[in-house]
C-alpha positions as CSV (number, residue, x, y, z in Angstrom):
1,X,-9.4,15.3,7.6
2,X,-9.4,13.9,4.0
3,X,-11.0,11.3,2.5
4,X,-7.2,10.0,1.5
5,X,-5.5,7.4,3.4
6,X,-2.4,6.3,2.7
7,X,-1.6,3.0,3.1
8,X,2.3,1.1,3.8
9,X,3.3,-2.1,2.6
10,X,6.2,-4.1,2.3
11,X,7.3,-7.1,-0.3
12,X,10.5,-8.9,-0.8
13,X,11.2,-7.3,-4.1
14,X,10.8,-4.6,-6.4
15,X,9.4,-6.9,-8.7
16,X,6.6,-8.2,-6.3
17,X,6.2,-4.4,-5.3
18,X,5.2,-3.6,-8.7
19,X,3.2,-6.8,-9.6
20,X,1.3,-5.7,-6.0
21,X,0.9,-2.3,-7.4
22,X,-0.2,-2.7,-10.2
23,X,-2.8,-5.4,-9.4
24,X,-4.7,-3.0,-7.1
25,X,-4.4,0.2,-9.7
26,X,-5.7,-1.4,-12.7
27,X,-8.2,-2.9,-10.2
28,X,-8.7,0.8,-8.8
29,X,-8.7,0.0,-5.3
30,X,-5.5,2.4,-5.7
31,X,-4.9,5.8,-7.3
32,X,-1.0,5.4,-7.3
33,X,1.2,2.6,-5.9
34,X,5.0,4.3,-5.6
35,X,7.3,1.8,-5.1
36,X,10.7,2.7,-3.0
37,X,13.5,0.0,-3.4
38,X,16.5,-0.6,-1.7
39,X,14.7,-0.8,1.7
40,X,16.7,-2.7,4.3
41,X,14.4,-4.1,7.2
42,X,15.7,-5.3,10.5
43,X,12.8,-7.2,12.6
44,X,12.2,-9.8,14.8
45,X,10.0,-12.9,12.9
46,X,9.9,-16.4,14.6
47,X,11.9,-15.6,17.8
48,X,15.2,-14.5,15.3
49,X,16.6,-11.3,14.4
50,X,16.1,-10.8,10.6
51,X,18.1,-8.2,8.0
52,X,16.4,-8.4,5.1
53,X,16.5,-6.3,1.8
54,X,12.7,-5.3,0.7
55,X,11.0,-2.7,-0.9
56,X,8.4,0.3,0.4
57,X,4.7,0.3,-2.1
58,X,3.4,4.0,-0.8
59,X,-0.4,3.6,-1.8
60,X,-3.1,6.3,-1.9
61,X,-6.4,5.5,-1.7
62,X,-9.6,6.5,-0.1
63,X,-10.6,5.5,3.3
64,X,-13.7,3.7,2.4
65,X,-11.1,1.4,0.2
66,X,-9.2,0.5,3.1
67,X,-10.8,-3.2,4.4
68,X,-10.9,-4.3,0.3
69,X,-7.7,-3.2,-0.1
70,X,-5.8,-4.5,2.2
71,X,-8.3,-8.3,1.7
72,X,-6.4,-7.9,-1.8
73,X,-2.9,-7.4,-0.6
74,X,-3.5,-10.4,2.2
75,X,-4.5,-12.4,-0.8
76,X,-1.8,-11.8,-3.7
77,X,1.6,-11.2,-0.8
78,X,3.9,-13.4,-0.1
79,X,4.3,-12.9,3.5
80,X,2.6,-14.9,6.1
81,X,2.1,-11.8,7.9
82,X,2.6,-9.0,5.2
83,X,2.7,-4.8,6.7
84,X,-0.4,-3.2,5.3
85,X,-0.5,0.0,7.6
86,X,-2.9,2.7,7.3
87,X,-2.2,6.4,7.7
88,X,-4.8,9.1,7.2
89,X,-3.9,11.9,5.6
90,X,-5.2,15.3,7.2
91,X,-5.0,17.7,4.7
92,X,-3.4,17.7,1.4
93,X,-3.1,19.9,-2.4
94,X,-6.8,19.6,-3.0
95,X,-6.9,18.8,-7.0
96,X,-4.1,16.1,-5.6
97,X,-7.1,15.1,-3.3
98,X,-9.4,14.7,-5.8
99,X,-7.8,12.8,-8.6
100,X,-6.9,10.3,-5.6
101,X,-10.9,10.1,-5.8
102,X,-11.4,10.1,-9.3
103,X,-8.5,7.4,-10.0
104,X,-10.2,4.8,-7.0
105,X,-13.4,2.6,-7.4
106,X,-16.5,4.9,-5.7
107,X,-17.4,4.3,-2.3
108,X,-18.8,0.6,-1.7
């Protein structure tokens, strides 16, 4: 096991994507924020079936980042309910590893 976590999130747009990611870089509770557009999303919200278009943010961060991280996404998203999953990341190119490290705020 790492010290890396990656973390999922959605947002309506590629522009809100990128305003979200680059919020939590240049506030280094991030090393990279990769955004993926053109997602289409099919859930259930309110009782309804929903087909939305959205886009993927891919961040990579450290674990100890995780809870502040995902306070700051809660805080700046749009969504009343926005994703913010968490996925550790068990091994990995270790100088890939470490700049995730170096590019993050240290350890609270």
């Amino acid at each position: 096991m790492t010290d890396a976590i990656l973390v999922l999130v959605t947002a309506p747009s590629s522009d809100k994507a990128a305003e979200l990611a680059r919020t939590v870089v240049e506030e280094q509770l991030a090393a990279c924020g990769n955004i993926l557009p053109g997602l289409r999303s099919i859930y259930r919200w309110e009782g309804k079936v929903q087909d939305d278009a959205e886009a993927l943010i891919l961040f990579k961060t450290r674990t100890s980042l995780f809870d502040a991280l995902r306070s700051r996404i809660v805080a700046l998203h749009p969504y009343q309910v926005p994703e913010v999953l968490r996925v550790d990341v068990a091994d990995g190119h270790a100088p890939y590893l470490a700049w995730i490290l170096e590019s993050t705020r240290p350890s609270p």
